[in-house]
N, C-alpha and C positions, 0 to 999 in steps of 0.2 A: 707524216700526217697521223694523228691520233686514234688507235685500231676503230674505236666505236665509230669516230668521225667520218672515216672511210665506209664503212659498210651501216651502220643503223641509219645513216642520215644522207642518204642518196636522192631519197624526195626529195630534198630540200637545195636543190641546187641553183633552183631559181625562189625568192622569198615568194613572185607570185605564183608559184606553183602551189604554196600552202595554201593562200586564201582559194585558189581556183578549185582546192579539194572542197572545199566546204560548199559545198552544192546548198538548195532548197532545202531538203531532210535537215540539215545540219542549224537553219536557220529555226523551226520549229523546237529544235532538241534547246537551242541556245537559248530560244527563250521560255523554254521549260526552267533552265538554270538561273536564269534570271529572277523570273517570279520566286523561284523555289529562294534565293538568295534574300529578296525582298519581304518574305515572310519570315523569315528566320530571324532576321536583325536582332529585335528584341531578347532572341532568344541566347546570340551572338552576346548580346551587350552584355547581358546577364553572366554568360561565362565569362568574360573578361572582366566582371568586378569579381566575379568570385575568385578566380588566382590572383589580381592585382593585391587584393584585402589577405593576403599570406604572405609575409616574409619569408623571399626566399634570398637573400643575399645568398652569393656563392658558400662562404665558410655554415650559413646557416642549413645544416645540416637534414635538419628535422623537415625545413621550411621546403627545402627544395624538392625532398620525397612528398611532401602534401602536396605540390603543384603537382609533381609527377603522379600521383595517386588519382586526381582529377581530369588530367588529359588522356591518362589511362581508360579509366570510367567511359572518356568521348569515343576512343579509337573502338571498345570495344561496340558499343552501341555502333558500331557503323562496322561491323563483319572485321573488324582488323586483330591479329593475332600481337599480342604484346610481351612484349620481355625486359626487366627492369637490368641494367646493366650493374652492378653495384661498383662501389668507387672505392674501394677500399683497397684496392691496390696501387691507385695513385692519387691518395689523398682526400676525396673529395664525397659529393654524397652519391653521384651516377649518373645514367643516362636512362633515356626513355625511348625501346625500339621499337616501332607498330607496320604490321608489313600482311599484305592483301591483296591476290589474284596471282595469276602465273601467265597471264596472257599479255599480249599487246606488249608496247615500249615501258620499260623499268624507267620509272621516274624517282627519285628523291629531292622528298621534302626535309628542310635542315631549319631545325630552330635552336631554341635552348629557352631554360626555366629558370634561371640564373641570372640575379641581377646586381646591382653594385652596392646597393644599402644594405647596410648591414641590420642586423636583428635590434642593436639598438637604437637608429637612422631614426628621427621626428617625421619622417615621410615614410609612411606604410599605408596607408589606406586611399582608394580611389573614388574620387570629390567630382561631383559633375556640379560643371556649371553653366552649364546651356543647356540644347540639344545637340549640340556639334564638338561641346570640350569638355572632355574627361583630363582630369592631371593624377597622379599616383605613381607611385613606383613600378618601373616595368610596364608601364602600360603601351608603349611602343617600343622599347627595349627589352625582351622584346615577346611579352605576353600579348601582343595585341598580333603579331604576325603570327604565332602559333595560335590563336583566335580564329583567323583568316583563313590557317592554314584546314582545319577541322571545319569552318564554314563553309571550305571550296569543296570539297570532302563530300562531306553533307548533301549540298545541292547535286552534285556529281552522281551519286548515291540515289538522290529521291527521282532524280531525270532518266534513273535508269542506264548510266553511263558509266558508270566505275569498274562495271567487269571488262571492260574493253582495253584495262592497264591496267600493270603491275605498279604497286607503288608499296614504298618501302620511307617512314618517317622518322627519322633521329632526334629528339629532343634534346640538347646538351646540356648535364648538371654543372657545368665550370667554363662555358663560355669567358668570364669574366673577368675569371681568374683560374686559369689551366692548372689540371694537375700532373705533378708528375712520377714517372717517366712519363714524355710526352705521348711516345709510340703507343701505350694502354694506357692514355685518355683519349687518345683517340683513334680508336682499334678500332671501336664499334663503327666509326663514320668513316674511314680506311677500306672494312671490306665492304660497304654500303657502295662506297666509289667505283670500287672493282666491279661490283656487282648491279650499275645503274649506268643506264644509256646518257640521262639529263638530271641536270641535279638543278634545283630551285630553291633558293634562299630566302627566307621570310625574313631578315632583320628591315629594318627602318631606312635602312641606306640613308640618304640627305634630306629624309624626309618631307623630300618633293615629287608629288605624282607624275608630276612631267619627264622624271625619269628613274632610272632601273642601272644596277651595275655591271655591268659586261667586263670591268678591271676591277682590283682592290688592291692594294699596296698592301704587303706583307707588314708584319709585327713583330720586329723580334727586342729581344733585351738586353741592358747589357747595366755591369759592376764595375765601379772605378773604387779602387782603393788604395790610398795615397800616406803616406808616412812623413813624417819630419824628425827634427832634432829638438825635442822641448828646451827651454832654458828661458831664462830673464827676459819678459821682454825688449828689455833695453839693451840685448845682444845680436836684437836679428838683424839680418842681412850681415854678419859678420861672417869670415870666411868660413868659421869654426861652428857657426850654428848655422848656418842660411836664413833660408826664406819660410820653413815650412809648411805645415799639411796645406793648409786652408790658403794660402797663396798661391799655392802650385795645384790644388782643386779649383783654385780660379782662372790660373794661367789654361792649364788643359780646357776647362770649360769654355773659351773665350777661343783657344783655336779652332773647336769642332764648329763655330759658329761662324766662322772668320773664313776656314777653308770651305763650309758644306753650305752654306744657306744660301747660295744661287743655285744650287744643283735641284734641276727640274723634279717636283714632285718627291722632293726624297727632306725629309722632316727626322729631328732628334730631339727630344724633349728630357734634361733631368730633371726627373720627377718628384726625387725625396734626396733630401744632403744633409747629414749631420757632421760634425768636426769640432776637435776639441784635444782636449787632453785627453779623457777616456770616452767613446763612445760602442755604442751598440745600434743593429736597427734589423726589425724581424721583417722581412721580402715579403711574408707569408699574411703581413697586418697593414703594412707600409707604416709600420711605426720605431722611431728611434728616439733616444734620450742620447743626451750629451752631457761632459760634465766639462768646462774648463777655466782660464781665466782671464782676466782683461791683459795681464802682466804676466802670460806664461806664454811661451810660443807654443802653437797649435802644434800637437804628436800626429793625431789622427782627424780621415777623412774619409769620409763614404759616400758615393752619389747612386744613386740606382737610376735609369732611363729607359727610353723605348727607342728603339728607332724603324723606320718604316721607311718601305724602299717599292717600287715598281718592277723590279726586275732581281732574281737572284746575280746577276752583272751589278748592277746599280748597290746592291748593299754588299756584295765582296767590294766592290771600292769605297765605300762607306767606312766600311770596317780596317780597310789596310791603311786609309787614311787618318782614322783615330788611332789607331795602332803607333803610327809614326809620332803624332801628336803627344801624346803619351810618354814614349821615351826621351823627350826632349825634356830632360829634369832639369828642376834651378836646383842651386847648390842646397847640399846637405839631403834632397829629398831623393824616395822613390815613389811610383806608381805604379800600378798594373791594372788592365781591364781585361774581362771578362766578359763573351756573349754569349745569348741564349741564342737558341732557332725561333722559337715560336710560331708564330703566323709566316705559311709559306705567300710568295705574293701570289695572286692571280691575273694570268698575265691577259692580255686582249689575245679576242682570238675570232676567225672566223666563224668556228660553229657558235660561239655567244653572241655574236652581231647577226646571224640566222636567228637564234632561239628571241632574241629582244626584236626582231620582226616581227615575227609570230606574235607576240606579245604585244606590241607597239598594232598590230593588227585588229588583233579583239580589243583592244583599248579603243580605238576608231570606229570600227563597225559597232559598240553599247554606247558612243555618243559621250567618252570620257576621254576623249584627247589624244593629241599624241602623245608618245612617250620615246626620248630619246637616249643617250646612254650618260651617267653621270659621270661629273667631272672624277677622276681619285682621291683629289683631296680632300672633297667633300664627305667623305665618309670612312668610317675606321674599319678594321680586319676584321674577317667574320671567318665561321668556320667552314662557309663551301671553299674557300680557298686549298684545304688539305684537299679537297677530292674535284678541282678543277681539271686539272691535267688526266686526270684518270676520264672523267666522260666527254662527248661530243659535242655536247652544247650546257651550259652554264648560265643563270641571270644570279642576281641578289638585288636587294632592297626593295622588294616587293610586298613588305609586311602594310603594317597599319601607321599610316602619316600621323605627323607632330613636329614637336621641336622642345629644346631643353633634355636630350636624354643625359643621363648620366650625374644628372643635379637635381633639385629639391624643385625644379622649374621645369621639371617634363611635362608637356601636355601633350596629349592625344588628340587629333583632328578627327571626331567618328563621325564623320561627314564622310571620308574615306571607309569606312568602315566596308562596306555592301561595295560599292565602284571596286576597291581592292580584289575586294573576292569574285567579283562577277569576272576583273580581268584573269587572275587566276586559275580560275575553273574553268572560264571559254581556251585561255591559252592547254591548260590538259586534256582538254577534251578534244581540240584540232591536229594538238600534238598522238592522241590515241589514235588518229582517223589514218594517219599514216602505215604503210607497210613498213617493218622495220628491216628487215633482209637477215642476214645470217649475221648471228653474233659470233665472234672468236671465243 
């Protein structure tokens, strides 16, 4: 059993034990956070056009320190001590640490400032058009949950409730696009893990309020690089030239689909494939040039992809299974793949099915629903998953609803906006009411 799980989280053995804590007192204090939540909006909304109206694409460098500079500014306005992580030992622009009290359960909040358009992207600025739909870059992916995350904060704060927890927030500059070494890009949210009882994830998840992720399917990567025999087109398949690159980058891609795509929850996607006579392709841009001919048999081939797995079991057999794929050459070619770690998975677990009670709790008692736990495939890797297995209980996609992330068609549901955060702030503040017991 998981050290923290065993001893911070012994209340928690029956889920109604948690609401049975929340006496009278506790329903006053809640709807202190409430109001306070309800009056803030405005002021909520405001900060999330002002980081959304900044490019921060991952590689945009400048862009990402201006958000960080801004939520900086929040943390400290609300007593919290900050520290800019910089990135410059694996790549990137940095992180953003902000951490406050020494009492009560160590909670960690996990966002990131980091989003997928780039500095030259036609979609940088955030466009309201109603009272319920904002669209903009990042406005749910995931500037709208580090919004949430500083609104719960906030009310937490003004109700007079925040000394009663330790809480510690990690902003990530490269969610989007990791840099590397992996282990110092993400050092800072590593010892955060070590050092937090419950970690709580602001991304989007499936951007539906009805539920929260208690799983996530890990993220890793992988390089296929494949070789032929140039010559006349009107030699291949001879014994003396084969089949070359771009046949045998088809052959492979067509097995990984053929053995794996009934395999429960477990997805591979190539994402970028150039091939040719001579090519190139920079991992860093996802960009390649090719040069070849209609009448030359293809030399080379490059695929880049993802693949995402449920379980470290599940992607070791993923992996030994394109492995074998791979070595089965048609004539005259070679291959060889390559994987990354990337996103570790986040596996289900009994203290997250505890912690999304809690949650699922105060979501019912403010008259917003249930909330049950999301499907995995409905939502991509985040970064609680490095520091799952390190605490006792775990949620994600508790940020700010929408749909379209990652396209020029993101919108933001700020209809959710306030509901989001009222669940959030009621869930840390029932979470603070608890005894924690001895930590290891």
């Amino acid at each position: 059993m998981n050290r923290h799980l065993a001893t911070f989280f012994c209340a928690f053995v029956f889920a109604s034990a948690a609401t049975a804590a929340i006496a009278a007192p506790a329903d006053r204090v809640e709807a202190s956070i409430v109001q306070q939540v309800q009056r803030d909006h405005e002021r909520s909304l405001a900060l999330l056009k002002e980081t959304v109206d900044i490019n921060s694409g991952t590689m945009n460098f400048a862009g990402v320190r201006k958000v960080g500079a801004i939520f900086d500014r929040e943390f400290k306005a609300l007593g919290f001590t900050t520290q800019w992580i910089d990135g410059a030992g694996f790549g990137r622009a940095g992180h953003l640490v902000a951490s406050r009290g020494k009492r009560g359960p160590h909670l960690l909040l996990i966002g990131h400032m980091d989003t997928v358009f780039a500095e030259d992207s036609p979609f940088q600025t955030m466009q309201l058009s109603g009272p319920h739909i904002g669209s903009g870059p990042g406005s749910t992916d995931m500037k709208g949950g580090d919004v949430i995350m500083i609104h719960a904060l906030r009310a937490l704060k003004e109700s007079g409730q925040i000394d009663r927890m330790s809480v510690r927030v990690v902003l990530m500059g490269d969610e989007e696009n990791s840099g590397e070494p992996l282990s110092l890009a993400r050092k800072a949210l590593l010892e955060a893990g070590d050092w937090a009882d419950v970690a709580l994830g602001f991304e989007d998840g499936a951007g539906d309020p009805k539920v929260a992720s208690v799983s996530r399917r890990g993220a890793s990567g992988w390089e296929l690089t494949v070789t032929g025999k140039p010559s006349h087109s009107s030699q291949i398949f001879k014994p003396e030239v084969g089949d070359g690159a771009i046949y045998e980058a088809a052959r492979i891609l067509d097995g990984f689909r053929s053995a794996l795509e009934k395999e429960p929850n477990l997805t591979f996607n190539p994402g970028v494939i150039v091939g040719g006579t001579d090519i190139a392709l920079d991992k860093d841009t996802s960009r390649g040039t090719a040069f070849g001919k209609d009448n030359v048999v293809a030399q080379s081939a490059r695929i880049t992809g993802d693949l995402r797995a449920m379980s470290r079991q599940q992607l070791e057999m993923a992996r030994a299974t394109m492995l074998r794929i791979v070595g089965a050459h048609l004539p005259q070619t070679d291959a060889t793949i390559v994987f990354d770690d990337g996103y570790p998975p986040m596996a289900p677990s009994e203290g997250n099915a505890r912690l999304l009670a809690i949650y699922d709790s105060a979501s019912r008692d403010h008259g917003f629903g249930d909330v049950g736990a999301n499907n995995p495939r409905n939502a991509g890797a985040a970064d609680i998953s490095f520091v799952a297995d390190k605490v006792g209980m775990a949620i994600d996609g508790i940020g700010l609803m929408g749909s379209g992330g990652h396209t020029v068609n993101e919108v933001a549901d700020l209809s959710t906006l306030d509901s989001q955060t009222i669940r959030a702030a009621v869930t840390m503040y029932r979470l603070s009411m608890q005894k924690p017991g001895k930590r290891h």
